[in-house]
C-alpha positions in Angstrom: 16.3 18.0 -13.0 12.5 19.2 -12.9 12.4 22.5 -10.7 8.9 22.9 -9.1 8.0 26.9 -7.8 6.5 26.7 -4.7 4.0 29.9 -3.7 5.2 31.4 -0.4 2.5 32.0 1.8 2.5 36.0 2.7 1.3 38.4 4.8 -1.7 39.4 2.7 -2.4 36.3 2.4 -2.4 35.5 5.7 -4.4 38.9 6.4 -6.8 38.1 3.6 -7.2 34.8 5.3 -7.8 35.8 8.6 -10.4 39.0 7.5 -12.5 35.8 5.0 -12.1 33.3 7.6 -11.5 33.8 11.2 -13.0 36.9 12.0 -16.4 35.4 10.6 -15.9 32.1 12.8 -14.9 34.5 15.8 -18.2 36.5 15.1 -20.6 33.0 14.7 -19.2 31.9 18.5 -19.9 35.0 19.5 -22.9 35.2 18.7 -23.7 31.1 19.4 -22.6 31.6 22.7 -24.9 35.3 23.8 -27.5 33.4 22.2 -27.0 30.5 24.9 -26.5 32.7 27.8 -29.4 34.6 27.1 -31.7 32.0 25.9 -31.2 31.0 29.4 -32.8 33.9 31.0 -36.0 34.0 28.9 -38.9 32.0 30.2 -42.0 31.6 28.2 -45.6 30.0 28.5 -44.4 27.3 26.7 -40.8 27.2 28.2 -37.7 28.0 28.0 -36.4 30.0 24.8 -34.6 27.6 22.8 -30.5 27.7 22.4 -28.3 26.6 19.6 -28.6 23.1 20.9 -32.1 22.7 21.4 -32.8 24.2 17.8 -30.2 22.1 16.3 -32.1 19.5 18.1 -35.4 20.0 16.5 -33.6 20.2 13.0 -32.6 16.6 13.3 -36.1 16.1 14.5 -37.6 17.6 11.1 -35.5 15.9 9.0 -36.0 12.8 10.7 -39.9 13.7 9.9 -39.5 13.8 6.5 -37.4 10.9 5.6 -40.3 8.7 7.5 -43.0 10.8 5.6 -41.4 9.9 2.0 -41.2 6.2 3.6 -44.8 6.4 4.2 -45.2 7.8 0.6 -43.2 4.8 -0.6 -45.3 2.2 1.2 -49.0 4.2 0.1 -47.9 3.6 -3.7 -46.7 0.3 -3.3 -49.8 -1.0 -1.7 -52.0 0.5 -4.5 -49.9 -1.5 -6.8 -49.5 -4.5 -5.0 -54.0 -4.4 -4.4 -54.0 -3.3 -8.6 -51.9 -6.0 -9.5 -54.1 -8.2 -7.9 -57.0 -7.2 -9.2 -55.5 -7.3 -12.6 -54.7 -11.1 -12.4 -58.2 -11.5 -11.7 -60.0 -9.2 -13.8 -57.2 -8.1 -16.8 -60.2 -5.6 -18.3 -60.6 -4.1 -14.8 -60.1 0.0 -14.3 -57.6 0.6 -12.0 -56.2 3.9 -10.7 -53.7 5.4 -8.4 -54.8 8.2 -5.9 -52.2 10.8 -5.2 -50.5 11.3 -2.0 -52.5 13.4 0.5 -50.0 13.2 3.6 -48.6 16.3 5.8 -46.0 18.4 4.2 -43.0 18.1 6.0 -40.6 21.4 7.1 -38.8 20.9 3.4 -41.9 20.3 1.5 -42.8 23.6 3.1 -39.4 25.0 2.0 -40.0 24.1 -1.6 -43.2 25.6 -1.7 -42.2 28.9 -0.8 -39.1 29.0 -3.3 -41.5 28.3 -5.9 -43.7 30.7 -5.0 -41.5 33.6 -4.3 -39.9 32.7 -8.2 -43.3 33.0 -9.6 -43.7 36.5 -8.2 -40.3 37.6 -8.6 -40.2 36.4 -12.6 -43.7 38.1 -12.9 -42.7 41.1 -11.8 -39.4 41.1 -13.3 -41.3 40.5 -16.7 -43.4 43.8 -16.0 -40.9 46.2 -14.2 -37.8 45.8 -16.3 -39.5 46.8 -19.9 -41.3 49.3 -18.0 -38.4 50.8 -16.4 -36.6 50.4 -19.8 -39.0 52.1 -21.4 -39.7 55.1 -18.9 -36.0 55.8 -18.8 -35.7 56.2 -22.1 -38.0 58.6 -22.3 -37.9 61.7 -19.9 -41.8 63.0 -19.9 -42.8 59.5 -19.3 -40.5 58.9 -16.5 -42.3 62.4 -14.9 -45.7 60.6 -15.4 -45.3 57.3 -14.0 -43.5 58.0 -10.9 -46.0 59.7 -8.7 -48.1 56.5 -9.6 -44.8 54.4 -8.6 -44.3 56.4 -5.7 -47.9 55.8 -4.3 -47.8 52.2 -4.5 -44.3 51.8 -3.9 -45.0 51.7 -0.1 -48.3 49.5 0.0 -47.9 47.2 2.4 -48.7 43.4 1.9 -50.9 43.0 4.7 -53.3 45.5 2.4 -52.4 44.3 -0.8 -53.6 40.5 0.4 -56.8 40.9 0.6 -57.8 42.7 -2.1 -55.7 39.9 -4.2 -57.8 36.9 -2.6 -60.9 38.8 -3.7 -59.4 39.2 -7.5 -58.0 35.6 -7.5 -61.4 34.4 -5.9 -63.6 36.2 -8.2 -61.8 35.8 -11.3 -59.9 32.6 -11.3 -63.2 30.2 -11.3 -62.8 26.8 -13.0 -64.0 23.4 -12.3 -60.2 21.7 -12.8 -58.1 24.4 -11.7 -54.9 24.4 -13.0 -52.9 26.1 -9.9 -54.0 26.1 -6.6 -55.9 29.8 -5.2 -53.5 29.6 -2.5 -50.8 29.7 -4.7 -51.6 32.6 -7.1 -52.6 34.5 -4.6 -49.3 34.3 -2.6 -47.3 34.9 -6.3 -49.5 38.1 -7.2 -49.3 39.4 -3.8 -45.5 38.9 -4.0 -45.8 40.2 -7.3 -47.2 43.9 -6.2 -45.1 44.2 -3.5 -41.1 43.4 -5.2 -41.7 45.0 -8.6 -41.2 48.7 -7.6 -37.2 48.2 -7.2 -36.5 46.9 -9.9 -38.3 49.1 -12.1 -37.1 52.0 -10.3 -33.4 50.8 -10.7 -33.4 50.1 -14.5 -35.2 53.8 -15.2 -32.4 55.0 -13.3 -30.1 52.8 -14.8 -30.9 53.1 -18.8 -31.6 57.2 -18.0 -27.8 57.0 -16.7 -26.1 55.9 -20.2 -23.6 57.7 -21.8 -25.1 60.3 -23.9 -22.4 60.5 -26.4 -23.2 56.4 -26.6 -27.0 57.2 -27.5 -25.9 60.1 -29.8 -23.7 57.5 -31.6 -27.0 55.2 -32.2 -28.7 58.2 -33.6 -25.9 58.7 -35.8 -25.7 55.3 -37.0 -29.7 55.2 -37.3 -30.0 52.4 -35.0 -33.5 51.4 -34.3 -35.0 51.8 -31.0 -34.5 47.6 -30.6 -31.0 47.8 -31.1 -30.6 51.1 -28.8 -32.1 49.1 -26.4 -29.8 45.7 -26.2 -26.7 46.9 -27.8 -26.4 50.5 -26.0 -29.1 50.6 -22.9 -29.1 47.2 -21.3 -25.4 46.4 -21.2 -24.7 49.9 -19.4 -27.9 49.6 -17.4 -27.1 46.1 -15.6 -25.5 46.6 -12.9 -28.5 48.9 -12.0 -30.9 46.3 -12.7 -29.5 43.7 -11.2 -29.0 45.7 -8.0 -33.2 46.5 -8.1 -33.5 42.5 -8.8 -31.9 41.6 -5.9 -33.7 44.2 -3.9 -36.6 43.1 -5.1 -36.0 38.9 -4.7 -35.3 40.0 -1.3 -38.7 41.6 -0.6 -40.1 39.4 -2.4 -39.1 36.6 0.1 -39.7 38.5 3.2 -43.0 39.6 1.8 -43.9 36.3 1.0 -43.5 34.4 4.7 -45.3 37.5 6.0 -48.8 36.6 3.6 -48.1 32.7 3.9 -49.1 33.6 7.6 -51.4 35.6 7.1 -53.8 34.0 4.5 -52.4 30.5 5.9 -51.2 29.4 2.7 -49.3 26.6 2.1 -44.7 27.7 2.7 -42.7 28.4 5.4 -45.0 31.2 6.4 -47.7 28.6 7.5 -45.4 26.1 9.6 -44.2 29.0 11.5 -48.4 29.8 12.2 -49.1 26.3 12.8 -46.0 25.6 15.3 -47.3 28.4 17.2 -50.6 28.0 17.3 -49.7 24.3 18.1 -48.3 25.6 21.5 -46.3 22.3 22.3 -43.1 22.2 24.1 -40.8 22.5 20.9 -42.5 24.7 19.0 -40.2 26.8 19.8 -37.2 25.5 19.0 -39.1 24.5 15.7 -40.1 28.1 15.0 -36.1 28.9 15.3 -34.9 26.4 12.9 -37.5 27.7 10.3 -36.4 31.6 11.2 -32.9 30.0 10.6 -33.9 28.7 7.4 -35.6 31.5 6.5 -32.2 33.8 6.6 -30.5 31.1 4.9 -32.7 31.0 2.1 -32.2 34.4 1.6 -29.0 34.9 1.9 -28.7 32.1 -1.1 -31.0 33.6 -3.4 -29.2 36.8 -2.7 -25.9 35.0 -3.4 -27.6 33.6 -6.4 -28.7 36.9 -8.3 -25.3 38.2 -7.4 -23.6 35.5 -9.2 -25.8 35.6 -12.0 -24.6 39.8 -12.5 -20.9 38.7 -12.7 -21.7 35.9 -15.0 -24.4 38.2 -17.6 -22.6 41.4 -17.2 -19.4 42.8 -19.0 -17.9 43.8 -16.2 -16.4 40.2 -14.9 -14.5 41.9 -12.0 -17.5 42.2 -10.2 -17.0 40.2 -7.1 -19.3 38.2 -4.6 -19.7 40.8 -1.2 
């Protein structure tokens, strides 16, 4: 006779249940329904504020735009082939060519844009900040040195940084095939400047914080400064760094819709300018969705790095919060 164990269902359970799941759907109605009320009260020269329906709304509205955009992207190709395969019958030695795709950018295109954008920044930075802040917190005097520099730039905002980046990217990036666009390296190296300083911060703090008697042990065992570095530094050091890489993936994001506006450059940033400078009836509730968006994004990407610590570090009981 095969015996099967059930699990009982117990009271922290339940209690864990209730504090993961309920109170967080009692807190979203909450907050769906002030929204509503008080959307209610706010009239503006273009209308009423927008509510969770109205927004939700305009989502369906955007999506709807870009499914009929990539239709019209379908049909543009297949009438240059179609008008090249004709000529081809005719003519089989005649040049023919397909031009690319110049249509709107729809809300996701937009979306796509930005992440790419913000992950050229954030792995430039990353590249710089972490060997620096290896390096500097290995080393006492240097760490003295570099900070007040750190510290000085540390609070530049991006609005300054922008234009003296346009200038750089304008004067020194000149070629007659471009690889990238301007608008695109200049959003990256702005986001660049402005989300390196906590994650080089961090891993200074971090690889200064390991274990002496560890680091006495390399110099006992005549480990180079290579091996110090990955076998006795970095492991200790990572939670440290990832906690400045998260920091700075999140600046790095909010930084980034604040110079897409700005310098109207192609993201997220931009269709939030043009919806409002468009001034139509739902440019509000189109403005919401992307602020929505915009959250959500970043709440994913912080999710993301979060997920990568537990997976790269060695302490696996790291959890998700």
């Amino acid at each position: 006779m095969l015996l099967t164990k059930t699990k009982t269902f117990t009271q922290e359970d339940y209690s864990a249940f209730v504090r993961s799941a309920v109170f967080p759907m009692i807190a979203l109605l909450l907050f769906l329904g002030l929204w509503s009320v008080s959307a209610q009260q706010v009239k503006t020269s273009l209308g009423q504020l927008p509510g969770p329906v109205a927004v939700f709304e305009q989502a369906g509205n955007l999506v709807d735009e870009h499914f009929a955009e990539r239709d019209k992207e379908v049909a543009f190709y297949e009438r240059q082939e179609k008008r090249n395969a004709a000529r081809l019958e005719k003519n089989p030695d005649a040049e023919v060519k397909i031009r690319p795709y110049t249509g709107k950018p729809t809300f996701f295109d937009q979306i796509l844009t930005s992440l790419v954008t913000v992950f050229t920044g954030f792995i430039l930075a990353s590249l710089i900040a972490v060997p620096i802040g290896i390096i500097t917190g290995l080393s006492t005097n240097l760490y003295k040195s570099i900070n007040p520099i750190v510290q000085l730039l540390k609070p530049v905002s991006p609005l300054a940084w922008l234009p003296i980046v346009t200038m750089v990217v304008s004067a020194v990036y000149v070629s007659d095939d471009p690889m990238f666009d301007k608008s695109y390296l200049t959003s990256a190296f702005t986001v660049m400047l402005c989300c390196m300083w906590p994650t080089l911060i961090n891993t200074a703090v971090g690889v200064s914080s390991v274990d002496k008697d560890l680091v006495n042990v390399g110099k006992v065992l005549r480990l180079s400064w290579f091996t110090t570095v990955f076998k006795i530094a970095l492991p200790s050091a990572i939670p440290m760094i990832f906690t400045g890489l998260r920091l700075s993936l999140s600046i790095g994001w909010m930084v980034l819709i604040a110079a897409e506006m700005l310098a109207q450059n192609p993201g997220l940033g931009k269709f939030v300018w043009d919806e409002f400078q468009n001034g139509s009836s739902n440019s509000l509730g189109r403005i919401m969705v992307a602020v929505l968006a915009i959250g959500f994004v970043g709440f994913l990407l912080d999710r993301g790095m979060l997920a990568l610590q537990r997976y790269v570090s060695w302490d696996k009981s790291a959890v998700l919060r």
